[in-house]
C-alpha positions as a printed Julia matrix, in Angstrom:
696×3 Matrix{Float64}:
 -20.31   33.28  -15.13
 -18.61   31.99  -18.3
 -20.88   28.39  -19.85
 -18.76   26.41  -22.28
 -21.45   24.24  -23.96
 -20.4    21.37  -26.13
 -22.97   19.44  -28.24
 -22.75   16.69  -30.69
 -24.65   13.28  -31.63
 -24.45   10.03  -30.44
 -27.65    7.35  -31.01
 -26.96    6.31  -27.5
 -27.28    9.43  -25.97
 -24.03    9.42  -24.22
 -21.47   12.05  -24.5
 -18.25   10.96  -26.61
 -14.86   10.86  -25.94
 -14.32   13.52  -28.8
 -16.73   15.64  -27.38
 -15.46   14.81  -23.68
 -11.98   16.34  -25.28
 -13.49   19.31  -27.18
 -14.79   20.28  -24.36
 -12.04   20.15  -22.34
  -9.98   22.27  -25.1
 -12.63   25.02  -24.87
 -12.6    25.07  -20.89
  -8.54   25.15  -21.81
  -9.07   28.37  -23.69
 -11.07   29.77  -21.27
  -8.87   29.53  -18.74
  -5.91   30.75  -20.46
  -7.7    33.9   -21.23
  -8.37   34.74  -17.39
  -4.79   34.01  -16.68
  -3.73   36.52  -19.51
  -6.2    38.85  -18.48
  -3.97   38.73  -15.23
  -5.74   36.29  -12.89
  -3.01   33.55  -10.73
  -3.22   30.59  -11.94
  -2.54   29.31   -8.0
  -6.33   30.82   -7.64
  -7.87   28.69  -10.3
  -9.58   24.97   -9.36
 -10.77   22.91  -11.65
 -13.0    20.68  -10.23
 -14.1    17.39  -11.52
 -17.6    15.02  -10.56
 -15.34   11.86  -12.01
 -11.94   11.64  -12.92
 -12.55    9.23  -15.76
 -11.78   11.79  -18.14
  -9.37   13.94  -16.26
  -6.32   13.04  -18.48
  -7.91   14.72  -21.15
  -8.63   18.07  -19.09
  -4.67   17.75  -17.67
  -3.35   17.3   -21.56
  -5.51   20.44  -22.26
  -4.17   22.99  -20.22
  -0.58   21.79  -19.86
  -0.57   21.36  -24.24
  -1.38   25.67  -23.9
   1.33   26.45  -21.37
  -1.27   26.34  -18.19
   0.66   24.15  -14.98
  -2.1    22.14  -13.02
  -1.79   20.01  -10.29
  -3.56   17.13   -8.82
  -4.08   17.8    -5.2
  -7.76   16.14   -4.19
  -9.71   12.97   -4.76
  -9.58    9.34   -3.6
  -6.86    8.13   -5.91
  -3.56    7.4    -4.02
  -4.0     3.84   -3.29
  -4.31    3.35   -7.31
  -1.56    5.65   -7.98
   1.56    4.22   -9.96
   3.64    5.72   -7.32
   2.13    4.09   -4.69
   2.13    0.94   -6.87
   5.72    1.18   -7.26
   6.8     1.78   -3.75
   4.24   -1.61   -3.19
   6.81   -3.57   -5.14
  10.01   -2.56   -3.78
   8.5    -3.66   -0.5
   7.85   -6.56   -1.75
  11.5    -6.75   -3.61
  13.17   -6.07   -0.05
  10.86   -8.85    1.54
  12.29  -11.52   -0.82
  14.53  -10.49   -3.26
  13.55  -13.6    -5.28
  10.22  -12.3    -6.19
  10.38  -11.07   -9.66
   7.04  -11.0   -10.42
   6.03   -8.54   -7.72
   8.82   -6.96   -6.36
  11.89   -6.54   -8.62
  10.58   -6.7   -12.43
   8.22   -3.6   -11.73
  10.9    -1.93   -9.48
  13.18   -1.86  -12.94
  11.06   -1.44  -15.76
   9.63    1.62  -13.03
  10.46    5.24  -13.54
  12.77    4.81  -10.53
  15.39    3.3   -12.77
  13.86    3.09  -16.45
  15.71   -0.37  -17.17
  15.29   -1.0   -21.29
  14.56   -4.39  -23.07
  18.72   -4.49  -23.18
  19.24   -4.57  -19.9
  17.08   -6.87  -18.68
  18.54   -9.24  -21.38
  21.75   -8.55  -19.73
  20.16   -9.65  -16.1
  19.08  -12.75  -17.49
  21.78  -14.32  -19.31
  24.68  -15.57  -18.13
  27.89  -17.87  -19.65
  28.01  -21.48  -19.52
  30.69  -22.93  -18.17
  31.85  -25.8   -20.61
  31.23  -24.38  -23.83
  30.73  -20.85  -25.01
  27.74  -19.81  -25.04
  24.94  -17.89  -23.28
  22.35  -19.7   -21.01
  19.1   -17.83  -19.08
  19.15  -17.05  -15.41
  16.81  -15.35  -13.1
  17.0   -11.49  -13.1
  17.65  -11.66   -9.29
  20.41  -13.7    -9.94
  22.26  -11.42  -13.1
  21.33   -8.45  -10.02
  23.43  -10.06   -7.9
  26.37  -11.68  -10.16
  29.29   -9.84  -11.89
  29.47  -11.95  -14.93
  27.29  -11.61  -17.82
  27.28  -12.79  -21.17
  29.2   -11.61  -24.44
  30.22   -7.61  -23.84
  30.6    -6.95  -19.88
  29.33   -3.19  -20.78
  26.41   -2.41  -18.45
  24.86    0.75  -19.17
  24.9     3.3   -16.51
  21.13    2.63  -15.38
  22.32   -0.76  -14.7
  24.96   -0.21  -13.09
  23.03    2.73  -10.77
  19.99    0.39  -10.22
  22.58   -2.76   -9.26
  24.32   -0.45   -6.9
  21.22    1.31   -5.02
  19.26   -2.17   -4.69
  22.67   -3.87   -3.48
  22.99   -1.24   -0.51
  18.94   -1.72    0.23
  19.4    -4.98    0.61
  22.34   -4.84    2.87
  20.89   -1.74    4.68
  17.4    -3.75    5.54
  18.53   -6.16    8.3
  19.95   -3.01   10.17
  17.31   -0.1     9.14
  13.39    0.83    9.81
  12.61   -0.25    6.06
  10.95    3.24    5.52
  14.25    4.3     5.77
  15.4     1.97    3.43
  12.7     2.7     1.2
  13.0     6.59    1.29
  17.26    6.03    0.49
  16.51    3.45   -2.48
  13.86    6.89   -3.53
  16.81    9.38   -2.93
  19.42    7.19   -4.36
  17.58    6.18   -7.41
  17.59    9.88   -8.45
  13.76    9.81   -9.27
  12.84   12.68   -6.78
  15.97   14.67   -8.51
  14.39   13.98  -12.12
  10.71   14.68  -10.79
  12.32   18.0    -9.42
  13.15   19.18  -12.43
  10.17   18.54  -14.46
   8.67   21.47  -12.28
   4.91   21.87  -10.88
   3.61   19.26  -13.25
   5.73   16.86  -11.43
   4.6    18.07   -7.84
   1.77   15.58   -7.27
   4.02   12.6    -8.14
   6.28   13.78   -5.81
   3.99   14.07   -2.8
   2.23   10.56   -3.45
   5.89    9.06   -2.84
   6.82   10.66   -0.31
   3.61    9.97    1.42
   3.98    6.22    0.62
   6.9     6.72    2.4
   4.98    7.95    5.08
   2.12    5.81    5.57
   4.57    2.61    5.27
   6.44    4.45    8.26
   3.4     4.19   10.35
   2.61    0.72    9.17
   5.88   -0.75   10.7
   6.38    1.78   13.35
   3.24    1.37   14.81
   2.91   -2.52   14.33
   6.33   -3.5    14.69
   7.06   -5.1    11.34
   9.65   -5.93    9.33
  10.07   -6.19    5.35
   8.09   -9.25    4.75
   5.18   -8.66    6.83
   5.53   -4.71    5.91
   5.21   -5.71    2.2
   1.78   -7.8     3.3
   0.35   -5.13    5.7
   1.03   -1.84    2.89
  -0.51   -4.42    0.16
  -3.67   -4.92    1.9
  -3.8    -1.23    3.21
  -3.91   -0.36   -0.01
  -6.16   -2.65   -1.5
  -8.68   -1.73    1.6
  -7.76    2.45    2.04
  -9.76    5.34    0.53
  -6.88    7.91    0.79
  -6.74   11.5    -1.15
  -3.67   11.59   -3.22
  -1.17   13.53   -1.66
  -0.13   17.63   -1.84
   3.66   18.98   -1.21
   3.73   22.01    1.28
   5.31   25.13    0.28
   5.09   28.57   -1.43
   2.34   29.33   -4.33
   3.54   27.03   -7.49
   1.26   29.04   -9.53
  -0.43   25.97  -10.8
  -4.28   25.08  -11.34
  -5.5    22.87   -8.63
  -7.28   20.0   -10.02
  -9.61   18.17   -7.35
 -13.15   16.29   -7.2
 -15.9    18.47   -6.06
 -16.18   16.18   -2.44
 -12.43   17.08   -2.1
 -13.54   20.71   -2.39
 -15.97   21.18    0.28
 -14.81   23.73    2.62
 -12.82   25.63    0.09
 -13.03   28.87   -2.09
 -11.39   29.8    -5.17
 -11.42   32.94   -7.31
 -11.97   30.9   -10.15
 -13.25   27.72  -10.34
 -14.42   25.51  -13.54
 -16.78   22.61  -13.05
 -16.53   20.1   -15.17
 -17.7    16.02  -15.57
 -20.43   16.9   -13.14
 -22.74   14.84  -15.77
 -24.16   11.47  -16.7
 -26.86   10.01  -18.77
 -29.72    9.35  -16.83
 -30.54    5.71  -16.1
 -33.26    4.31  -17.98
 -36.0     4.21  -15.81
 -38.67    1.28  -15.18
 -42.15    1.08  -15.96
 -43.34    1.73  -12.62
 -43.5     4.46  -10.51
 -44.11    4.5    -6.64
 -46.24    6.69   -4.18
 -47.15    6.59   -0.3
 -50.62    6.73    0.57
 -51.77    9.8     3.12
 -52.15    7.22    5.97
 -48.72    8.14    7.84
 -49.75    5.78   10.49
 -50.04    3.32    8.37
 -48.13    4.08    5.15
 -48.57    1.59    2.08
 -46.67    1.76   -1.18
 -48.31    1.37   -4.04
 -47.33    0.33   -7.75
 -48.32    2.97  -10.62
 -47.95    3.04  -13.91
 -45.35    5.17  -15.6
 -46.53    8.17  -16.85
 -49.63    8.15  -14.63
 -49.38   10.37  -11.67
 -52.37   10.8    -9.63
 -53.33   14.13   -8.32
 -54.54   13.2    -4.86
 -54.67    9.83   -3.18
 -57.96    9.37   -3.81
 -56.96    8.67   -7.53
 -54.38    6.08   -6.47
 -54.86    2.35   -7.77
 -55.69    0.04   -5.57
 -52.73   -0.92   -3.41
 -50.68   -4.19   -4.49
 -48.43   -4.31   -2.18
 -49.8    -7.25   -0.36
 -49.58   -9.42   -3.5
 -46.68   -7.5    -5.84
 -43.91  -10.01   -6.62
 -40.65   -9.81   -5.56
 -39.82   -8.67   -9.11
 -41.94   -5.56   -8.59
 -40.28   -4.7    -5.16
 -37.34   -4.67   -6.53
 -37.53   -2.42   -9.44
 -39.09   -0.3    -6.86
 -36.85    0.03   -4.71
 -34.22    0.45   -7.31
 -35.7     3.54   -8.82
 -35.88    4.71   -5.29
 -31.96    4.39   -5.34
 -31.42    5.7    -8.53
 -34.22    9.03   -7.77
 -31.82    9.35   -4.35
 -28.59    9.14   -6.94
 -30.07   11.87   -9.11
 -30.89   14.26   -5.97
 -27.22   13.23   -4.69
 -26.08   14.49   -7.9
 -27.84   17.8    -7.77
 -26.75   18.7    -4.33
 -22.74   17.86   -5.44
 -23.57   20.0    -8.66
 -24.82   23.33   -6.09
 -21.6    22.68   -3.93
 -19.22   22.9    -6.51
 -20.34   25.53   -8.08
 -20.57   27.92   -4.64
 -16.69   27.33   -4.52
 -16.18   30.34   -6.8
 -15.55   33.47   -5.55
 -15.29   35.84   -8.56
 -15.49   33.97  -11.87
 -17.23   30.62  -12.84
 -16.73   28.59  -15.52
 -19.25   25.99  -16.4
 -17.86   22.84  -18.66
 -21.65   21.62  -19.77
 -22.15   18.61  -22.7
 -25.1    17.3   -23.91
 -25.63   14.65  -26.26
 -28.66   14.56  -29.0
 -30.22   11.81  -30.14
 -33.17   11.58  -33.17
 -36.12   12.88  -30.21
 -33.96   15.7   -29.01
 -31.24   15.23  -26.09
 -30.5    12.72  -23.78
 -31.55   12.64  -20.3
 -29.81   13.56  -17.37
 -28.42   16.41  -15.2
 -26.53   18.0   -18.26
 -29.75   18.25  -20.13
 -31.74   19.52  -17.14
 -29.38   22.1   -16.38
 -29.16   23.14  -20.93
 -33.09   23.0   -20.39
 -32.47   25.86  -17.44
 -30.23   27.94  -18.93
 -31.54   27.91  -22.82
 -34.61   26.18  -22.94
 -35.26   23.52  -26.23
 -34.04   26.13  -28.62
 -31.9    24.27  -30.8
 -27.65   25.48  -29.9
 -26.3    27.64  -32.43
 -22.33   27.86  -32.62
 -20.88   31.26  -31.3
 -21.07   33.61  -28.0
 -24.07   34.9   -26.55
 -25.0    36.3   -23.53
 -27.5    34.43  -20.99
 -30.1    35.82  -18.07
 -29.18   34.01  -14.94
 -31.48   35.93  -12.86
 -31.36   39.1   -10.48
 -29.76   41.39  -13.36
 -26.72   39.21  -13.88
 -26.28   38.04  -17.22
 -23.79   34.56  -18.07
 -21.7    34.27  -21.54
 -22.16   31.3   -23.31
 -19.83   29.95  -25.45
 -21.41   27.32  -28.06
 -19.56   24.5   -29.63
 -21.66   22.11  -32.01
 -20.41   18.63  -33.24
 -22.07   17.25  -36.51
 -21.22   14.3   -38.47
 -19.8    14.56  -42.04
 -18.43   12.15  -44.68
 -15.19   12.79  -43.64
 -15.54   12.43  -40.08
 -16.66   14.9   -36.96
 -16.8    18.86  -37.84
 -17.01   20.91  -34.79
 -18.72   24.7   -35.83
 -17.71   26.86  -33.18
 -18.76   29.96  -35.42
 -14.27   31.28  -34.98
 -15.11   31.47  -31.27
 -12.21   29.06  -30.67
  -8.4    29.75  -29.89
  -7.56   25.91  -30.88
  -7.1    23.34  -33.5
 -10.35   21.9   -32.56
 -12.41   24.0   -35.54
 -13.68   22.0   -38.35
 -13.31   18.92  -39.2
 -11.59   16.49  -36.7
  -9.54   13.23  -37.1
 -10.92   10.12  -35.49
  -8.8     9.92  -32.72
  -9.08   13.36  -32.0
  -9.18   13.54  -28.46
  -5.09   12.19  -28.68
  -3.84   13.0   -32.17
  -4.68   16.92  -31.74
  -3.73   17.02  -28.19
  -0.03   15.54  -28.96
   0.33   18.17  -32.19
   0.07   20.86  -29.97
   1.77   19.33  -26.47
   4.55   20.87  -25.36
   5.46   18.34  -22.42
   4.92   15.34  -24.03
   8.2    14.74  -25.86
   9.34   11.33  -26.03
  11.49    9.45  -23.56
  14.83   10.54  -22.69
  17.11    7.79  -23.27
  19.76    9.66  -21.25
  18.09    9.6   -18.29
  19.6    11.39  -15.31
  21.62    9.47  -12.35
  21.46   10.95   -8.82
  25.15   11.0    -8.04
  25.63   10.72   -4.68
  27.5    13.64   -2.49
  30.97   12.64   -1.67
  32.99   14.15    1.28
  36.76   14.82    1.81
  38.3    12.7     4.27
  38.98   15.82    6.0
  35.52   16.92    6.35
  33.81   13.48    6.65
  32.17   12.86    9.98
  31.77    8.63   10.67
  28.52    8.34   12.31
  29.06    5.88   14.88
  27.4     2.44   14.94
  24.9     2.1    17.78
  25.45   -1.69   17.85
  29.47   -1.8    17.61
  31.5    -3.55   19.74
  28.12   -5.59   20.86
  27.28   -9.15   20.23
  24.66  -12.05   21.02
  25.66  -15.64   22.05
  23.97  -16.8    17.98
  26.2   -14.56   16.62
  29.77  -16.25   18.2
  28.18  -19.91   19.39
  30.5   -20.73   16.35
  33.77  -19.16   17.1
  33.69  -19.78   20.84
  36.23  -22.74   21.78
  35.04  -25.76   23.43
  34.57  -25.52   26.75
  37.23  -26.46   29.74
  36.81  -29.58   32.04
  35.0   -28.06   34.47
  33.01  -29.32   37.35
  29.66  -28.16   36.55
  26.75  -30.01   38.01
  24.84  -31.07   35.43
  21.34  -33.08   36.31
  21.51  -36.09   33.46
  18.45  -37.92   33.34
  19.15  -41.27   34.5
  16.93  -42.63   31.23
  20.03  -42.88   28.6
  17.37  -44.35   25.82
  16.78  -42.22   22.78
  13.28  -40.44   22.89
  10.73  -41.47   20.38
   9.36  -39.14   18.34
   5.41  -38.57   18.74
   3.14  -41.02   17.44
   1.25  -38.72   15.69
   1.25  -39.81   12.0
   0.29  -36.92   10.45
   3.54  -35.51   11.67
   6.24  -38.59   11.87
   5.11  -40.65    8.63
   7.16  -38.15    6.61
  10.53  -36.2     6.9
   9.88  -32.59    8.18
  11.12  -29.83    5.76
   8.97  -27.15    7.24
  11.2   -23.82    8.41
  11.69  -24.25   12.03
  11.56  -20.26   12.45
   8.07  -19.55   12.17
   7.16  -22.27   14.25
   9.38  -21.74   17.39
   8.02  -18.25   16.72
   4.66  -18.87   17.63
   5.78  -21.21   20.17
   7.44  -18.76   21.97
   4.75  -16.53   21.42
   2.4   -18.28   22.65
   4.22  -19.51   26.25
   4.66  -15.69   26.76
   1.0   -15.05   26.67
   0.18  -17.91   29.06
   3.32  -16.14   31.64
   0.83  -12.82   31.45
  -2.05  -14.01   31.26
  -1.31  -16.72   33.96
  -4.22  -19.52   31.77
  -3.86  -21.74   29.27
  -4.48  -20.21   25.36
  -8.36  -20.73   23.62
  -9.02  -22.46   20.79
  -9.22  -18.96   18.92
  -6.33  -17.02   20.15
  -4.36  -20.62   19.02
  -5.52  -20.57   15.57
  -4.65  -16.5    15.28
  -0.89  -17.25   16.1
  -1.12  -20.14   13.64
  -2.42  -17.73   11.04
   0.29  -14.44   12.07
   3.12  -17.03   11.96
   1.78  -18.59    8.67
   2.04  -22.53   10.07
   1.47  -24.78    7.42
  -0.3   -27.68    8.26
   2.21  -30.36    9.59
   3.37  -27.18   11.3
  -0.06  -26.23   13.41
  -0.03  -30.25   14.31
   3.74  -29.79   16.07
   3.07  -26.27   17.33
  -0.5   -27.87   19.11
   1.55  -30.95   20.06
   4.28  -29.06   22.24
   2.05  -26.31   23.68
  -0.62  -29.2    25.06
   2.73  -30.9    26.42
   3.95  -27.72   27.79
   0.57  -26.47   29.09
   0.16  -30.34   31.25
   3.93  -30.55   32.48
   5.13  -30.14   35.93
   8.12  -27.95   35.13
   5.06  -25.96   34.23
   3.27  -25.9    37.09
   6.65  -25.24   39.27
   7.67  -22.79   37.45
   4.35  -20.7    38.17
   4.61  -21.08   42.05
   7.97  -18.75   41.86
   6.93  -14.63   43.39
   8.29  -13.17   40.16
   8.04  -14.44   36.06
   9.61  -12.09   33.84
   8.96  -13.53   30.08
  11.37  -12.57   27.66
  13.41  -10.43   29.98
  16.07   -8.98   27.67
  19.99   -8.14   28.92
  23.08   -5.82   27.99
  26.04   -6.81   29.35
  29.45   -5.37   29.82
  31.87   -8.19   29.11
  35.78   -8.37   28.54
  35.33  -10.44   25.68
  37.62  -10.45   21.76
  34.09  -10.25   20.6
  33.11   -6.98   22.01
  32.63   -5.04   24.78
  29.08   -5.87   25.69
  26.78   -9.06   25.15
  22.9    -8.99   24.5
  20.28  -11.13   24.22
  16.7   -12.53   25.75
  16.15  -14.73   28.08
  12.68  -16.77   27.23
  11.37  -17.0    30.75
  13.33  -15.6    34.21
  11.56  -16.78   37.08
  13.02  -15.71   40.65
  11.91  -16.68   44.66
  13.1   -13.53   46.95
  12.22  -15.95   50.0
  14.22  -19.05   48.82
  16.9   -16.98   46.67
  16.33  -19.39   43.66
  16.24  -18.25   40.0
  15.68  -20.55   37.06
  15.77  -19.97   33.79
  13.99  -21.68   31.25
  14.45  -21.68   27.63
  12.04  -23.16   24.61
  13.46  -25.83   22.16
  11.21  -26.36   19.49
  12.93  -29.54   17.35
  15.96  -31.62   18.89
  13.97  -34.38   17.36
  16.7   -36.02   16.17
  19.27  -35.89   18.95
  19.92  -37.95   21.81
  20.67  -37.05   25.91
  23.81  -36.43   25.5
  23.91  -34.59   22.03
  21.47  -32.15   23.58
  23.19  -31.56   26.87
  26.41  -30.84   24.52
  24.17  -28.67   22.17
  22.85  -26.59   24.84
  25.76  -26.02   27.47
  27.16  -23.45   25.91
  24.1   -20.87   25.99
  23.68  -21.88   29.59
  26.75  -20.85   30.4
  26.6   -17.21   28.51
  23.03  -17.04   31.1
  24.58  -17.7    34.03
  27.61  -15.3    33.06
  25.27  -12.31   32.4
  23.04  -13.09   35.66
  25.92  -13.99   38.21
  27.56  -10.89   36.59
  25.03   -9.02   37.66
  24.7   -10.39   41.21
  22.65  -13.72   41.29
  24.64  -16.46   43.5
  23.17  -19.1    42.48
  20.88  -20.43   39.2
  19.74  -23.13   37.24
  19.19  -23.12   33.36
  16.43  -25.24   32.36
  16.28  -26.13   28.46
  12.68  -27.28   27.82
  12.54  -29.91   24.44
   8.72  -29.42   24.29
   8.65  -31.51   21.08
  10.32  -34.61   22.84
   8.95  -36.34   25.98
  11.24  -38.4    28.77
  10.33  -41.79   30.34
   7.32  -39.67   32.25
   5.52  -38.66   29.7
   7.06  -35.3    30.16
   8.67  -32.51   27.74
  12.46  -33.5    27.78
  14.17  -31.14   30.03
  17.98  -30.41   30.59
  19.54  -28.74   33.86
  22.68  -26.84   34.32
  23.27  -25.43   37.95
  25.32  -22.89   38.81
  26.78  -21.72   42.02
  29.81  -20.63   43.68
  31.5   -23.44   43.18
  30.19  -24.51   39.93
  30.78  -20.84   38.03
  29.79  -20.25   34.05
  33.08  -20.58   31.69
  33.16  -19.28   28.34
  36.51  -19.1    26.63
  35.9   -15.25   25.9
């Protein structure tokens, strides 16, 4: 059992950051002389009550050779890796969003952009006269002309290239993927790779980002935008242990909070930030009476404590105030807290299996030392003696006897001395600077050299055409009816029977003024979205939608408000129609019913798509299939007939294809009504005689 004590003044009776580091430098020492006595470093723990202070214990041991790794606590979810991945979520969401997605994805250790080269991003040529003009750094991302000298440095250049590819890559990739190539790509695993074990714990926290945004979108089905949402608040809301790379020993110290520790043995193990000033206490103290059948509390005095209950004052708890209740039961909380702290202190330090080392400040104040766990435990193991600087040896009981290793801090007219009586192998022996806890750790670091403006590209592996394998593209030679609707001639005069509603009068818009007194420039996307969402849970659920589950597609599909009036407006007028209540007397509804085709087509060899609602009558041999339109608002009969005929003919292709005789394709406007009062509604039948044509 090895004690490093530490003690020094403060009139507050809280331990110092000088004396936090001093400390930390002698538990430094200490270690280093078990590891040169021969003990593996990969047996040592250092285990920590808080990790407010643990920079100073990790610049400590790394500054005297001694590799340490972070491998337990509840950290990730603040982590700077995990902060970093955050962004380029949010970067690959919308790559407009400077302020949270690309700005900290550059100025990041993934690509280490300077000052210069985010000038360069933002500053473009004007086109009349000559000279610069600011743009958005998205833009100068994007663009291939810059202002004055077109010399981009090479991380630039890199960074332009890797986010290019992500973005092209995410409409066609899980975006873990994407994220884990813009990672490999970026060459910041590479770089972290060679900075060796000190590196190791950075390295696992991204990789597990990687991981946990996997299972996010995997699981949940999501794509970059909602992705970037879901990680955000996962993070925000998670209590996750920062991460640990598998492998062989990496003869490093394992640093870890004692709760991470429980369960686990080490040879050697140092405790350390296990202490905090005790809380200043009220003046009241509480007891239970003897009566456990009926058990009052009482208020009593500090400093009084009765003997028996018959010495007890007279219970108030009948008329205490609120104000006494409460200090009561918050020195209940804070005598639980104290225990709490005890019990923590006992499990940490049973982790050890052959040496201890026991990192143990106290403050003193005019009266003595400050309260607290520190001072109770200095109280155990050397009673009020006052410390003297040096090593001596200690009686822990059962013929085992402890060294103790004194450090004393005192203040002088030139600063902090610390009298260690030449016990110490450090600079930390008389008098100390004022910011000692940095200036003397950076003197004697030997990994803290300054940035390296030549920072390392990952240069990606190139293959002889020889060798090269082309991985083949799963979706190749495949295409969808909105991604050639464009291309696709106008149809032949063909003899298709067509049911034209025999009203020819345009279709007024609703009346609703909350939605018709203004121009809509809401996205139509979201809200044909939750449109169709919604019609496919009324299909499965065969009953109309609550209140509630309404409002929680409004709030997934992120309707604005002129948006939840229209999306409210056409389900209601869906949900009353007819076509409706036809369409639900068919044997067999198949919502969203999705189809590959083989076609002879110039577009490709096989068509896909999704059909919003199949329905199908084995005893009458009809099929109809309906499809949603939210908007049309603006169009009349015959512009929407024109406007749809060509998707009811790629229907009927794929389902007479595949052996139907005989459809019809309903398109359902359920934002416009007919003379009826019911959702406009177009027909196309097809038959034998009336066959789909598409000029393939």
């Amino acid at each position: 059992v090895l004690v490093e004590y530490s003690e020094g003044p403060n009139r507050a009776g809280n331990v110092t950051k000088a004396q936090t580091a001093l400390l930390a430098a002698q538990t430094a020492d200490r270690l280093l002389s078990l590891k040169e006595a021969g003990q593996d470093c990969s047996g040592m723990a250092l285990l920590l009550g808080v990790t407010t202070n643990a920079d100073l214990y990790i610049d400590a041991l790394r500054s005297r050779g001694l590799e340490c790794v972070v491998s337990g606590g509840s950290s990730f979810t603040k982590s700077d890796e995990a902060q970093v991945m955050l962004a380029l979520l949010f970067y690959l969401a919308n790559p407009h969003d400077t302020e949270s997605g690309l700005f900290p994805v550059l100025s990041s250790p993934m690509f280490e952009l300077e000052p210069a080269d985010f000038l360069m991003l933002a500053t473009r040529p004007q086109e009349r006269v000559d000279a610069p003009t600011k743009r958005s750094i998205e833009a100068g991302l994007m663009s291939d002309v810059f202002w004055g000298s077109t010399h981009l440095s090479r991380r630039l250049k890199h960074a332009r290239d890797v986010l290019r590819r992500a973005r092209d890559n995410v409409s066609r990739m899980p975006v873990a993927d994407v994220c884990f190539e813009v990672l490999r790509e970026s060459g910041w695993l590479s770089r972290l790779e060679e900075r060796g074990t000190e590196s190791y714990a950075i390295q696992a926290n991204l990789l597990a980002a990687v991981r946990y945004i996997r299972e996010l979108t995997s699981e949940l089905g999501l794509g970059p935008a909602r992705a970037a949402k879901e990680f955000a608040l996962w993070l925000k809301l998670a209590k996750v242990a920062p991460a640990s790379l598998a492998g062989p020993e990496t003869g490093a110290i394992q640093i870890m909070t004692v709760h991470a520790s429980k369960g686990l043995e080490f040879d050697v193990v140092a405790v350390a930030e296990m202490w905090s000033k005790r809380r200043s206490s009220s003046g009241i103290v509480s007891w239970d009476t003897q009566d456990v059948d009926n058990r009052e509390v009482v208020i009593v005095p500090r400093g009084v404590k009765p003997e028996s209950s018959q010495e007890m004052p007279v219970t108030v708890n009948s008329n205490s105030s609120i104000v006494d209740w409460f200090v009561f039961l918050r020195d209940n909380d804070r005598l639980a807290e104290e225990e709490e702290k005890a019990r923590l202190l006992y499990v940490a330090l049973t982790r050890a299996r052959e040496a201890l080392v026991l990192a143990l400040p106290v403050a003193t104040k005019k009266d003595g030392f400050s309260e607290g766990l520190g001072a109770d435990v200095r109280v155990a193991l050397m009673g009020y003696e006052q410390a003297q600087a040096g090593i001596s040896q200690l009686g822990c009981g059962h013929g085992c006897e402890a060294q103790l290793r004194t450090v004393v801090l005192s203040k002088t007219d030139v600063g902090l001395e610390a009298d260690g009586a030449g016990c110490l192998n450090t600079c930390w022996e008389g008098v100390l600077p004022q910011d000692v806890w940095r200036t003397c750790i950076a003197a004697h670091s030997t990994y803290g050299e300054t940035r390296n403006n030549s920072i390392t590209l990952y240069e990606l592996q190139r293959f002889d055409a020889e060798n090269h394998i082309e991985l083949a593209d799963m979706r190749e030679g495949s295409f969808s009816y909105s991604s050639v609707h464009d291309l696709v001639d106008s149809f032949a005069d063909n003899k298709h029977s067509y049911d034209i509603p025999s009203s020819r009068i345009d279709c007024e818009f609703d009346d609703d003024p909350r939605i018709s007194s203004v121009g809509d420039n809401d996205k139509a996307t979201n809200l044909g979205s939750a449109f169709h969402q919604a019609a496919e849970l009324m299909v499965r659920t065969a009953a109309s939608l609550d209140t509630q589950r309404k409002d929680a597609l409004v709030r997934q599909w992120e309707l604005s408000e002129r948006q939840k009036v229209r999306f409210e407006s056409a389900l209601a007028r869906w949900e009353r129609s007819a076509l409706r209540a036809e369409v639900l007397k068919y044997e067999t509804l198949m919502p969203e019913q999705s189809f590959f085709s083989r076609v002879d087509s110039r577009f490709g060899s096989y068509v896909e798509g999704a059909i919003d609602l199949l329905a199908q009558d084995a005893s009458t041999g009809k099929t109809l299939v309906i499809d949603y339109k939210t908007g049309d608002r603006d169009l009349d009969i015959e512009q929407i007939f024109k406007k749809h005929e060509m998707q009811a003919n790629f229907y009927a292709y794929v389902l007479m294809s595949s052996g139907i005789a005989q459809l019809t394709c309903i398109f359902v406007c359920v934002e416009r009504e007919d003379d009826q009062g019911e959702p406009l509604a177009v027909r196309y039948t097809f038959d034998e005689e009336h066959p789909p044509h598409i000029n393939w």
